[in-house]
N, C-alpha and C positions, 0 to 999 in steps of 0.2 A: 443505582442509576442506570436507565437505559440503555446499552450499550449503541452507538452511531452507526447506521446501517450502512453498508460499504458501497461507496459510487463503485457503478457500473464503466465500464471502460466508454468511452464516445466511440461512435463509427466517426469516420474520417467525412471530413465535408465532401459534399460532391458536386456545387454548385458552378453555374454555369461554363463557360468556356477556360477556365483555370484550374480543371476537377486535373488531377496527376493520379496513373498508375501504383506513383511508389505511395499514397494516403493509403490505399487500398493492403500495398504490402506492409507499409506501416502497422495496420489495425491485424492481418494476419499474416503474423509472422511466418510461420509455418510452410507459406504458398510458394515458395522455391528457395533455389540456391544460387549466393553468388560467386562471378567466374570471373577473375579479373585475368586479361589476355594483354600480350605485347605487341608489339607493331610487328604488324604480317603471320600472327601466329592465326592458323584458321581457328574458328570458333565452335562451328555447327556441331550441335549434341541432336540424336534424333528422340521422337517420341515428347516433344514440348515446344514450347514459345518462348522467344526470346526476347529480355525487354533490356534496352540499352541505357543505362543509369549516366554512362560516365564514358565520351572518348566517340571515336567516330568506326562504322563499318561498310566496310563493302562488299557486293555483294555479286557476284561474276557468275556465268555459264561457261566452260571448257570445251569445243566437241574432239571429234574423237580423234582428229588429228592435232590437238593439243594446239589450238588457236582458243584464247584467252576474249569475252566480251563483258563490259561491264555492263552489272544490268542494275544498279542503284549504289546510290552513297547517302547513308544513314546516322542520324547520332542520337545525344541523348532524348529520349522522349518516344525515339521507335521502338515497333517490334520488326520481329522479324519469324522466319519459321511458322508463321500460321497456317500453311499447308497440312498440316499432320491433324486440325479440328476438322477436316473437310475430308478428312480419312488418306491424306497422302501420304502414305509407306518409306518413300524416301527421298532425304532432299534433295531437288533438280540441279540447287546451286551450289556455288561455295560462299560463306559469310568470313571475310579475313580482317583482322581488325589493320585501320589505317592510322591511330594513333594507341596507345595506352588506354583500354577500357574495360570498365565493370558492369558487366552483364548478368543481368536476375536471369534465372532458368528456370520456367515454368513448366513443370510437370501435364501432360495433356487432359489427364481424368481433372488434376486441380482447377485446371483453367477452364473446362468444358463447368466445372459446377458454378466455380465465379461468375463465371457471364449467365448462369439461370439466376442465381440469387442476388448477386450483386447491379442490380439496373443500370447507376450510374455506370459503374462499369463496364457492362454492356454499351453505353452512350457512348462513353469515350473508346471501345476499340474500333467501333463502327465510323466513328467520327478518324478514329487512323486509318481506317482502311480504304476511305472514299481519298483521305487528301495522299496516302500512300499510292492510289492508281495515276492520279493526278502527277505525284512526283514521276513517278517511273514512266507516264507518258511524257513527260517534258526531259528525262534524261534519253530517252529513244530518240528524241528530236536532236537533241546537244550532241550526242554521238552518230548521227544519221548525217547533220544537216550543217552543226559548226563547224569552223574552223579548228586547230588544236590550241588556238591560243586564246581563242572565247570558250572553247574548255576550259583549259585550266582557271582563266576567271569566274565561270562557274563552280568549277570544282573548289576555290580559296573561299568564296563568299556562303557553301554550302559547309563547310568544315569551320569556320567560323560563325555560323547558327543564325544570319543573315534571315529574315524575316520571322524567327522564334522571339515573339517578345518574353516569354519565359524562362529565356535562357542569355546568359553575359556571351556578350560576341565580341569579333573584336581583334582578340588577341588568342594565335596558335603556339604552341611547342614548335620547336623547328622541324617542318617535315623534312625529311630527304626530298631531293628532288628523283631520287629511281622510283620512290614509292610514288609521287606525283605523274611520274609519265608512265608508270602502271596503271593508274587511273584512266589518265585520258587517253592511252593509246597509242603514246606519240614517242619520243627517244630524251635519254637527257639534254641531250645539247639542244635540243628545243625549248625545254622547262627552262635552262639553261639562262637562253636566249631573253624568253619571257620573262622570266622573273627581276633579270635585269632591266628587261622595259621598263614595268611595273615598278619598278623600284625610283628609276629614271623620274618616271611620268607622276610619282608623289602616290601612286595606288598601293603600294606594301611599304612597310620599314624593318628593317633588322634591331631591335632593339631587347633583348633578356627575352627573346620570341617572336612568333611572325606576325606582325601587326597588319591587320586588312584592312584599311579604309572604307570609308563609305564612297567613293569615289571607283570605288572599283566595277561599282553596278553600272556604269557610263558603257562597259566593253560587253554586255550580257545582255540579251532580251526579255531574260525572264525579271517578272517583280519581286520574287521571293517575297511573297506576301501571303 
């Protein structure tokens, strides 16, 4: 009796606006390593691409009198570290994680070959990279131009994944509030201050976690859309 010829493994789909990085590392296994990090532990490995599976990053410039600016806040579904395909030597920032996160580590040669063979894939980082200028022009603005307290409701409604329909929003782990006015700039007793607005005004709840409402977009100008 003939023996059944053995299916071939499927490539991972890669159709339209729902194509995900992790299909790609699903199908090759091989394409990096995972790094799971603590709150506030830096991240950055040089020599690869960072892709963030699980938890939220940020992503800050130091200069050299040790003044702190943040220069994006990241979670699942980015990368980060793409500098080193465009032949950058080292990285200008620091990537510190702001909650609990599992981060793929893309090797450079690996990632340089995926984006020739893999199209889709090529589609989709390109497609991160146009809405990743976008974010980082609108956090230039939020740090240039808000207040600290339409910070931090941008900062609550970005860490809760607010215009990702891909991803459960909603609901946060309890940040600290030091880690939060690390973010925006500002002191605790600000975050302090805020949070009890917010809480006041029906925009957060305390409940087994930080609950964001949709109501919270009323204090931000961006649509996170």
């Amino acid at each position: 009796m003939p023996r059944a010829a053995a299916k071939k493994a499927p490539s991972p789909s890669h159709e339209g606006a729902h194509v995900r990085f992790t299909d790609f590392c699903g199908y090759r296994r091989s394409c990096g390593k995972i790094k799971k990090s603590w709150r506030a532990e830096t991240i950055y490995s040089q020599g690869g691409v960072h892709y963030i599976q699980k938890g939220a990053v940020q992503l800050s410039v130091i200069n050299e009198n040790g003044k702190e600016a943040v220069a994006g806040l990241l979670g699942p579904g980015d990368f980060f570290g793409e500098g080193c395909l465009a032949g950058q030597p080292v990285c200008m920032g620091t990537a510190t994680a702001v909650l609990p996160t599992s981060i793929l580590f893309i090797k450079k040669n690996e990632m340089m070959r995926a984006l020739h063979v893999e199209h889709a894939l090529s589609d989709l980082f390109i497609s991160h990279m146009l809405s990743r200028n976008i974010r980082i022009e609108e956090d230039l603005v939020d740090q240039l131009f808000n207040s600290s307290e339409k910070r931090l409701a941008r900062a609550l409604l970005l860490l809760a994944r607010y215009g990702k329909d891909d991803q459960p929003h909603g609901v946060l782990p309890l940040v600290s509030q030091e880690t939060l006015a690390e973010m925006i700039g500002t002191t605790r007793s600000r975050v302090k201050f805020f949070m009890n607005k917010f809480r006041k005004l029906g925009f957060i709840e305390y409940n087994g976690g930080l609950h964001i409402n949709t109501s919270l977009l009323s204090m931000t100008r961006f649509s996170f859309v």
